[in-house]
C-alpha atoms as one frame of an Amber mdcrd trajectory, in Angstrom:
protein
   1.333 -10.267  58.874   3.650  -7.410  59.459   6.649  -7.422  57.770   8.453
  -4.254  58.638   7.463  -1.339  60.744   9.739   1.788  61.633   9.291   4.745
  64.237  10.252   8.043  65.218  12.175   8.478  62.017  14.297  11.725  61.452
  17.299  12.372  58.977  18.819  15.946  58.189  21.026  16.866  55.836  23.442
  19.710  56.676  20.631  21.841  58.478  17.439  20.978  56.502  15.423  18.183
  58.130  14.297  15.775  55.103  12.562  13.238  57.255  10.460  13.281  60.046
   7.823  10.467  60.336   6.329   8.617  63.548   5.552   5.711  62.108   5.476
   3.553  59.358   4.338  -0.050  59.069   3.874  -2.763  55.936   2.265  -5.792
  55.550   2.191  -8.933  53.694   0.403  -8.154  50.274   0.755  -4.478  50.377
   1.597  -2.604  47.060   2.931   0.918  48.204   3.742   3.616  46.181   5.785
   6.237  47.462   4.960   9.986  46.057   6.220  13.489  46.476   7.743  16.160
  44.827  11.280  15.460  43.450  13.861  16.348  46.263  11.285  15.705  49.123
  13.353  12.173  50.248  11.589   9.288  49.034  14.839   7.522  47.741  16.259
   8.681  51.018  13.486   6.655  52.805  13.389   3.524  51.134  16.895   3.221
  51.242  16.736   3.419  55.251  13.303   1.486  55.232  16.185  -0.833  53.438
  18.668  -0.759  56.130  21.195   0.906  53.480  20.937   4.455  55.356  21.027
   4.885  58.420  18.383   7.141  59.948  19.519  10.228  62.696  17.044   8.869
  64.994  14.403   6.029  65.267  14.413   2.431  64.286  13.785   0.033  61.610
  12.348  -3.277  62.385  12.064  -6.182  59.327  10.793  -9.654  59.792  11.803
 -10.528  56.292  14.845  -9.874  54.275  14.490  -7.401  51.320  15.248  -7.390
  47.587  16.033  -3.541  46.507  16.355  -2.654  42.821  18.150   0.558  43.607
  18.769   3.467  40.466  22.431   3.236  39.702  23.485   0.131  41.436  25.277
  -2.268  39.174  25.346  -5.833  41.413  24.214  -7.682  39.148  25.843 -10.405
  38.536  23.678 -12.272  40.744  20.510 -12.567  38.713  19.340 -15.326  37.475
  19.832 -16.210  33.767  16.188 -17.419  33.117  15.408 -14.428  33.785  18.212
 -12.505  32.143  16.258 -14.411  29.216  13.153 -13.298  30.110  13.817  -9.350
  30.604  15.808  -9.593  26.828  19.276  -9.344  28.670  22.069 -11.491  27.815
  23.097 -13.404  30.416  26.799 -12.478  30.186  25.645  -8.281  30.002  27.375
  -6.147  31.108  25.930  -3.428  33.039  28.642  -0.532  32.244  28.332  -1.308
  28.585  24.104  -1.654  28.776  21.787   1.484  27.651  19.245   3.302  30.691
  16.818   0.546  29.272  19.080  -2.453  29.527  20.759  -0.869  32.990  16.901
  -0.888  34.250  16.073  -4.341  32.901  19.876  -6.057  34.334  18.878  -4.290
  38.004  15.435  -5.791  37.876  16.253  -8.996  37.533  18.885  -9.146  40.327
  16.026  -7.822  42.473  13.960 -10.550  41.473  16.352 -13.388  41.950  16.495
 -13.050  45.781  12.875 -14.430  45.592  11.920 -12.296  48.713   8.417 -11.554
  50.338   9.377  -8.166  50.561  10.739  -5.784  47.255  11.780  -2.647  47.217
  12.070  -0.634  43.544  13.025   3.036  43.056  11.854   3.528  39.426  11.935
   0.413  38.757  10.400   1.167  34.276  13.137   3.992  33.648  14.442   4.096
  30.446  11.990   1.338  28.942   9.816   1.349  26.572   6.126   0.318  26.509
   7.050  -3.663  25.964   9.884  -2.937  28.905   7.432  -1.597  30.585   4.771
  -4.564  29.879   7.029  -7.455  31.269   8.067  -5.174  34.501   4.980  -4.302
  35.532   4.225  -8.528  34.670   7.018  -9.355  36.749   5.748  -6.861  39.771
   2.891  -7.993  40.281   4.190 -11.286  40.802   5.788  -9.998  43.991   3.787
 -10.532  47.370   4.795  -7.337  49.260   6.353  -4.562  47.491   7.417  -0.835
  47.668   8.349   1.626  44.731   8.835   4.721  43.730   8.054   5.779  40.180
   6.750   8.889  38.136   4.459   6.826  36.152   1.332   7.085  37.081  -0.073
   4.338  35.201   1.971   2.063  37.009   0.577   2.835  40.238  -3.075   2.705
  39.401  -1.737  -1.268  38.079   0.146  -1.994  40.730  -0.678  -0.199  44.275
  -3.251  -0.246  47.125  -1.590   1.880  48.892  -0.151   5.252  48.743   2.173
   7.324  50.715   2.465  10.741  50.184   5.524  12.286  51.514   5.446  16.137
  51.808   7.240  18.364  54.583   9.251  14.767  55.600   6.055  13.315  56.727
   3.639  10.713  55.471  -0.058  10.275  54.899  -1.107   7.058  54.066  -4.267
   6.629  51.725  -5.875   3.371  50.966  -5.787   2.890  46.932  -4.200   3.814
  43.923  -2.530   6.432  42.524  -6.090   7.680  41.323  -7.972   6.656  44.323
  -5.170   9.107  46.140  -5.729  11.988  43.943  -9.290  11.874  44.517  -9.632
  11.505  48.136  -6.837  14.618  47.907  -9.353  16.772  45.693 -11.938  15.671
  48.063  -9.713  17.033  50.780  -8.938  20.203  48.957 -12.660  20.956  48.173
 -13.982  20.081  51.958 -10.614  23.054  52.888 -12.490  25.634  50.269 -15.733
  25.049  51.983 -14.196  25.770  55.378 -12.412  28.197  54.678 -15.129  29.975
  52.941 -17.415  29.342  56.477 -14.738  30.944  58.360 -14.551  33.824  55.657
 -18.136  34.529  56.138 -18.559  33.909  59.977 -15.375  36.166  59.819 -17.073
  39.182  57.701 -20.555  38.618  60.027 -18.731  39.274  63.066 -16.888  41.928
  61.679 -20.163  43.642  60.495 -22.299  43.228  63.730 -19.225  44.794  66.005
 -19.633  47.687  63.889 -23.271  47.888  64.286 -23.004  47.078  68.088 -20.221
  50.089  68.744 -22.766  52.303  66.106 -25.814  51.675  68.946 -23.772  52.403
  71.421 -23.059  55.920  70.761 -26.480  56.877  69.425 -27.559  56.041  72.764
 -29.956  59.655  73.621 -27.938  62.136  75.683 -30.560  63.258  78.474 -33.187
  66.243  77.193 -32.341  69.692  77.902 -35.990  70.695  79.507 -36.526  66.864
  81.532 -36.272  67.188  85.584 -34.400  66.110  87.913 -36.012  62.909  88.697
 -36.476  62.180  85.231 -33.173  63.263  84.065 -31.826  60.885  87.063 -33.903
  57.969  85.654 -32.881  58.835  81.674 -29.131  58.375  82.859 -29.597  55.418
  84.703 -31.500  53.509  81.771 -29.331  55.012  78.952 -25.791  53.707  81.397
 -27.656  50.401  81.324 -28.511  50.350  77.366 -24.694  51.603  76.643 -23.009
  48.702  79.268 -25.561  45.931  77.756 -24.776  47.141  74.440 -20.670  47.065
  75.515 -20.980  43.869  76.696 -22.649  42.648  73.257 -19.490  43.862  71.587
 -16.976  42.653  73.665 -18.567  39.110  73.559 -18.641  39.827  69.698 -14.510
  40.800  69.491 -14.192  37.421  71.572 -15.924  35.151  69.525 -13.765  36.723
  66.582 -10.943  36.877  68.514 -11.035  33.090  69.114 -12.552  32.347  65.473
 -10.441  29.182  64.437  -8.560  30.361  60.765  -8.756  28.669  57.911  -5.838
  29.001  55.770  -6.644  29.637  52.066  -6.635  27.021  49.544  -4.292  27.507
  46.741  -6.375  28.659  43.936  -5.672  26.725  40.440  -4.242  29.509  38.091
  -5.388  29.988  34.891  -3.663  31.099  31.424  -5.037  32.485  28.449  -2.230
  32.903  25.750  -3.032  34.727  22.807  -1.590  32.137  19.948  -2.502  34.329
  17.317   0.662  35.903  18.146   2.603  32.958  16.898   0.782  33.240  13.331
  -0.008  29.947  13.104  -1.276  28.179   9.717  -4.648  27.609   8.806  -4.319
  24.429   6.635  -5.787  21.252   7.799  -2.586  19.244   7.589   0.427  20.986
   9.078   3.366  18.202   7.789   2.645  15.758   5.343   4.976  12.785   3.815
   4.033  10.703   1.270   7.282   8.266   0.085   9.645   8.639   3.940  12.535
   6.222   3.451  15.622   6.667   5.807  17.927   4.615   7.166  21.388   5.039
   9.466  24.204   2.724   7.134  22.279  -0.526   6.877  19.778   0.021   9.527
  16.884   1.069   7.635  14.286   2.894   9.784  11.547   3.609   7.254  10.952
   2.551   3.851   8.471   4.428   1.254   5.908   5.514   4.026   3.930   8.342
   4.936   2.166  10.374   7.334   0.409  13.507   8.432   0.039  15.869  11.365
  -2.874  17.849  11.772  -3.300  21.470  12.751  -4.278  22.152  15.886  -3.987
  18.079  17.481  -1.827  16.053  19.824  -0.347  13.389  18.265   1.689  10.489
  19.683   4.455   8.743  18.219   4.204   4.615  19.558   7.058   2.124  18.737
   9.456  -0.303  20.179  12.358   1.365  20.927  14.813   2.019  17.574  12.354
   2.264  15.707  13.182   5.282  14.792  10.642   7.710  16.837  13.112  10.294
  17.911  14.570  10.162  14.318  10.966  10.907  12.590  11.367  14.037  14.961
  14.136  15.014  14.125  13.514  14.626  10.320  10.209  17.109  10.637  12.017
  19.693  12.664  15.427  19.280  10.115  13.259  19.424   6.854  13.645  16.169
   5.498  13.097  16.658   1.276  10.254  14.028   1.703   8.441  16.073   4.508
   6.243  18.712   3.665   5.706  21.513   6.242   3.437  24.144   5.125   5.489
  27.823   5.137   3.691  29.194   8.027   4.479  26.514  10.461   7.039  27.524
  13.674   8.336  24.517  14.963   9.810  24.289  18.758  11.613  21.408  19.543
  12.347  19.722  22.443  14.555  16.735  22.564  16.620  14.885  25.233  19.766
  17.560  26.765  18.756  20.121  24.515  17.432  22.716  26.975  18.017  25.666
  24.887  18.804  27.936  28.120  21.320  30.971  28.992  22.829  29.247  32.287
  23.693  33.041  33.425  20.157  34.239  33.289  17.190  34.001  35.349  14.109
  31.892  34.997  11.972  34.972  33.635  14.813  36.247  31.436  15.324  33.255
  30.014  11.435  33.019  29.235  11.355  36.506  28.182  14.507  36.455  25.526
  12.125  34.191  23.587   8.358  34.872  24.835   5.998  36.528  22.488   3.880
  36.395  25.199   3.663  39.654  27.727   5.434  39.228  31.016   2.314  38.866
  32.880   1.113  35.668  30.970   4.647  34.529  30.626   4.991  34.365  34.246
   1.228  32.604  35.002   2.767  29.858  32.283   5.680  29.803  34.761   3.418
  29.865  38.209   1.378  26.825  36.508   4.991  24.966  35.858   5.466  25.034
  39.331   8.086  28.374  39.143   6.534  30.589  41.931   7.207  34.265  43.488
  10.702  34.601  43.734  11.928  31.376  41.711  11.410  33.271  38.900  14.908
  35.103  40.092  16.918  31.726  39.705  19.970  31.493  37.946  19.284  28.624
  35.897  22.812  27.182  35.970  21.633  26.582  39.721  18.154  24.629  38.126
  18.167  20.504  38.678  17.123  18.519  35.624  13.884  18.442  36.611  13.719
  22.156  36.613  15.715  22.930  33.614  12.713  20.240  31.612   9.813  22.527
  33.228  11.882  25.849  32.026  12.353  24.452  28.752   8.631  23.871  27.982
   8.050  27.311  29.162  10.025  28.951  26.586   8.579  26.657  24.217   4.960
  27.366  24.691   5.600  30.924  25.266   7.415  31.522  21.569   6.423  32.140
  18.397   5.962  28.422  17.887   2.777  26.907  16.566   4.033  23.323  16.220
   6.061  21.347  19.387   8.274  18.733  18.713   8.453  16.414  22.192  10.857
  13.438  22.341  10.103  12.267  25.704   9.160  15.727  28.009   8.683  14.526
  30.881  12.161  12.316  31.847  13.464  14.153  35.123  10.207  15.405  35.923
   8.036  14.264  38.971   4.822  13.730  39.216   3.206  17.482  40.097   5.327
  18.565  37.199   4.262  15.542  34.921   0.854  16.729  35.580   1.597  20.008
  35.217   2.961  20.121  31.856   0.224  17.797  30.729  -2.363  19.995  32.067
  -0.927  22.884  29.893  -0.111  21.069  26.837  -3.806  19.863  26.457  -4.989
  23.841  26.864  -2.319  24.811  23.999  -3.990  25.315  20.630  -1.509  24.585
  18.560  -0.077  21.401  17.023   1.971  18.697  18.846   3.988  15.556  18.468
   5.196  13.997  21.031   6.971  10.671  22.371   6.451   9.475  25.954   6.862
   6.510  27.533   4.828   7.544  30.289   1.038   5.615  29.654  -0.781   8.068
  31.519   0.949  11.534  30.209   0.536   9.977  26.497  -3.382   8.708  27.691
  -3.952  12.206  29.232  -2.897  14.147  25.830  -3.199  12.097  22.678  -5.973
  12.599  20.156  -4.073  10.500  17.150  -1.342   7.734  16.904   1.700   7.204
  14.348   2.882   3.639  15.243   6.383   2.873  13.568   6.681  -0.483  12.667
   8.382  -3.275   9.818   9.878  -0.025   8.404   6.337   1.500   8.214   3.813
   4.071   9.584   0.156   3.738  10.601  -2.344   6.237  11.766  -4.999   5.651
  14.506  -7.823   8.225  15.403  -8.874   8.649  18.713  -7.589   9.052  22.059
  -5.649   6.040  24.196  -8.826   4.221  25.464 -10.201   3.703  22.107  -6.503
   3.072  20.758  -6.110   0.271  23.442  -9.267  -0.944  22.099  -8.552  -1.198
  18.343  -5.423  -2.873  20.034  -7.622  -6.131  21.788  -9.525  -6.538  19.514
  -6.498  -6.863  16.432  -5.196  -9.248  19.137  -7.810 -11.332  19.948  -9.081
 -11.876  15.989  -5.509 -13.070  14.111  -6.189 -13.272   9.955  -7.470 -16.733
   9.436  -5.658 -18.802   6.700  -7.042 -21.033   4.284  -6.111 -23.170   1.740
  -5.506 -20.422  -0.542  -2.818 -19.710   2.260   0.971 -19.842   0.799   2.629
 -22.250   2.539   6.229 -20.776   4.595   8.623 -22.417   1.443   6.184 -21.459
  -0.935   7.015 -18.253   0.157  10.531 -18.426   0.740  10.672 -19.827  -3.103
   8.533 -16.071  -4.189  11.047 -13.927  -1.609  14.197 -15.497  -3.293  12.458
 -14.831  -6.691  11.910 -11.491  -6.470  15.718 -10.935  -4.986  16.668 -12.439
  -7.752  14.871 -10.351 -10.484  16.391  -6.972  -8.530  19.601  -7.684  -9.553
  18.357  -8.153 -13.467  19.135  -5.352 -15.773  16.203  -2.599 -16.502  14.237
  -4.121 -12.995  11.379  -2.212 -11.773  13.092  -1.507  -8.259  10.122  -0.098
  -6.406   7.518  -2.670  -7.692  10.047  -5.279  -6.736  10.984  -4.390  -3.351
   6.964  -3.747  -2.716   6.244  -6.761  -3.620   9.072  -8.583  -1.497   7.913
  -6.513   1.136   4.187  -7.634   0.970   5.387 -11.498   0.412   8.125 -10.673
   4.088   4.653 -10.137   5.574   2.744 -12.749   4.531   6.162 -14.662   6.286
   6.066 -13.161   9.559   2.161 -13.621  10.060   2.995 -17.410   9.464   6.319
 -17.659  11.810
């Protein structure tokens, strides 16, 4: 059943045409992701798709009326509180007051409450973390007929059959997910190299037999001195004949190549070697160690007599709920917490949320080069690969979106001395070619990196190891996502069984409030105590 179509589409701002697409339909049961580099209108489109824009020219037909969880839109005081409840929101939140997370989860759940066939969502998981993300992509699936737009990959693969790709203001629809689209793409690029490599060579054989054609022609034998008349005559007549067949052959040649379709040359994937010995990086197994981490913020403790390592030369991935206190275990390694060990020759380059670390009244490649112990040439291939082309490199980057600034940012930092990267969430403002891009150079750098992303497919695409922060505490995993997810089920599916050697919940209670009690005694073992109440707390929660 259709539900919406819309034709002959066009919208301009100021003199740049954003839009220009002949026809668009959905259907009942579709799952469409929009994608496209940031800026190319895909927030533009929905929103006129949505009957919120209006379009320069065309139309907009619906047979159904839509729910839209638009990015900064704050009616919300429609949704429903079951599911206020069920997204973690109270039901009297208020929006203003709420963090990204909270904003993302409150505008959700007004979508939701219209109960229509049809939702639209324009990043519908920003700002949530991995449980956030969980219960939205739960809640979306839910939905008969929907449209979004989002950066995370991983959603798309869960939740799409379809995928338009919006570049140059039109559309090309592919059947599939995210991944299904990138591969019929690479098909598409590789079946371009092919003919463009036909027309290269039917190109150069033309070429090559017009000069051999012309060559004939003029060694053609002049008649001989001594030959008569007659034969002279004859000579002339059959050499004219040779030279105008021969003429002929060329000019049918210089046609053909003349009217020789071109093939425009696929862009070549560039490739970067950086020399990290430059940075002098450490040769010790274990860059950053801790053994007894406790920290806390007033009474919020964060992490109490933990530990953990980072290893030289591995991506790492820092999982948690959110405040947990994953930013804060970055920002404790790159300030040189006492209970941290870094080993001496370890650079660290930090990236955190609206720290860019630029000169606003520079350019791209000066800003790159005030820091770069790289050589200009690589320096600018890291830049080319981040999406910074030809003249970009000229920017002012006080003139750079957020998007841009991000990609910059990670430039500097894998071009400097640096031989361990500190990422709290690298890839917020970035779209998806320069999601992909940064992830495609990160997993080529040889150095060490920890990182937190709440993007499942950037983190799945880099990790090799896993701290997981929880109850105060931190836990190591080796091996990439897959077997990670794995580990995960299977902890899931097989709970501890209890027996009768089981504490009961009030036998434990009765231990907990002993052991409080003894930390107040005079000359109390502190630490053994408060392991021990910690141990018994767990023994509690396994039971609630």
């Amino acid at each position: 059943m259709l539900l919406l179509e819309a034709a002959h589409l066009k919208k301009s701002f100021g003199d740049k045409l954003v839009l220009d697409i002949s026809r668009v339909s959905i259907y009942a049961n579709d799952k469409i992701g929009i994608v496209g580099d940031n800026g190319c209108g895909k927030t533009t489109l929905l929103s006129i798709l949505a009957g919120i824009t209006l379009p320069d020219e065309g139309f907009v037909k619906a047979a159904t009326p839509i729910s839209f969880a638009q990015q900064l839109n704050d009616s919300t005081n429609d949704a429903e509180p079951y599911l206020l409840r069920q997204f973690q929101v109270g039901t009297k939140a208020s929006y203003i007051k709420a963090s990204g997370g909270e904003q993302t989860r409150l505008r959700l759940a007004a979508a939701l409450s219209g109960n229509s066939r049809l939702l639209f969502a324009d990043e519908p998981t920003s700002s949530l973390d991995r449980e956030g993300v969980q219960l939205a992509l739960k809640k979306l699936e839910a939905v008969e007929t929907l449209v979004l737009i989002s950066h995370d990959r991983w959603l798309l693969d869960k939740l799409c059959n379809r995928i338009w790709y919006l570049q140059d203001g039109h559309i090309t629809d592919f059947k599939g997910n995210y991944t299904a689209f990138k591969e019929q793409n690479a098909l598409a690029t590789a079946y371009a190299q092919d003919e463009y490599q036909q027309y290269r060579n039917e190109q150069s054989r033309l070429q090559k037999a017009i000069v051999e054609t012309t060559r004939r022609a003029k060694s053609v034998r002049k008649t001989p001195a001594r030959m008569g008349n007659s034969e002279a005559r004859l000579h002339r007549r059959e050499s004219t004949e040779i030279e105008q067949k021969i003429h002929r052959q060329a000019k049918t040649l210089e046609t053909r190549l003349a009217h020789l379709e071109a093939k425009e040359k696929p862009k070549a994937a560039l490739v970067v070697k950086m020399n990290f010995a430059l940075t002098n990086p450490p040769h010790n197994k274990e860059v950053v160690e801790a053994r007894s981490l406790s920290f806390a913020y007033g009474d919020n403790t964060l992490f109490k007599n933990t530990g953990f390592s980072i290893l030289n030369g591995r991506k790492t991935a820092l999982l948690g709920k959110n405040g947990v206190g994953k930013s804060t275990l970055l920002s404790l390694i790159a300030d040189g917490h006492p209970a941290i060990r870094v080993v001496p020759k370890v650079k660290t380059g930090y990236f955190y949320q609206d720290f860019f670390n630029l000169s606003l009244t520079q350019t791209i490649l000066e800003n790159i080069m005030r820091t770069s112990v790289q050589d200009e040439s690589t320096a600018r291939t890291v830049l080319a690969r981040l999406l910074f082309r030809r003249d970009d490199v000229y920017k002012k980057a006080g003139v750079l979106s957020g998007g841009e600034r991000v990609r910059l940012a990670m430039g500097k930092l894998l071009t400097s001395n640096a031989n361990l990267l500190l990422l709290d969430e690298p890839t917020n403002f970035l779209d998806i070619p320069s999601v992909e891009a940064t992830q495609s150079l990160l997993r080529e750098y040889e150095g060490a990196v920890v990182f937190v992303s709440h993007d499942e497919s950037f983190t799945a695409g880099i990790a090799e190891r896993f701290l997981t922060i929880e109850n105060q505490q931190i836990t190591t995993f080796e091996g990439d996502m897959a077997a990670y997810r794995q580990n995960q089920s299977k902890a899931t599916a097989s709970p501890p069984k209890t027996d009768a050697a089981t504490p009961s919940r009030m036998i434990l209670e009765m231990q907990m409030a002993r052991v409080v009690s003894a930390m107040s005694a005079k000359n109390a073992d502190a630490q053994a105590l408060d392991a021990e109440y910690q141990a018994l707390l767990e023994q509690y929660r396994r039971l609630s």
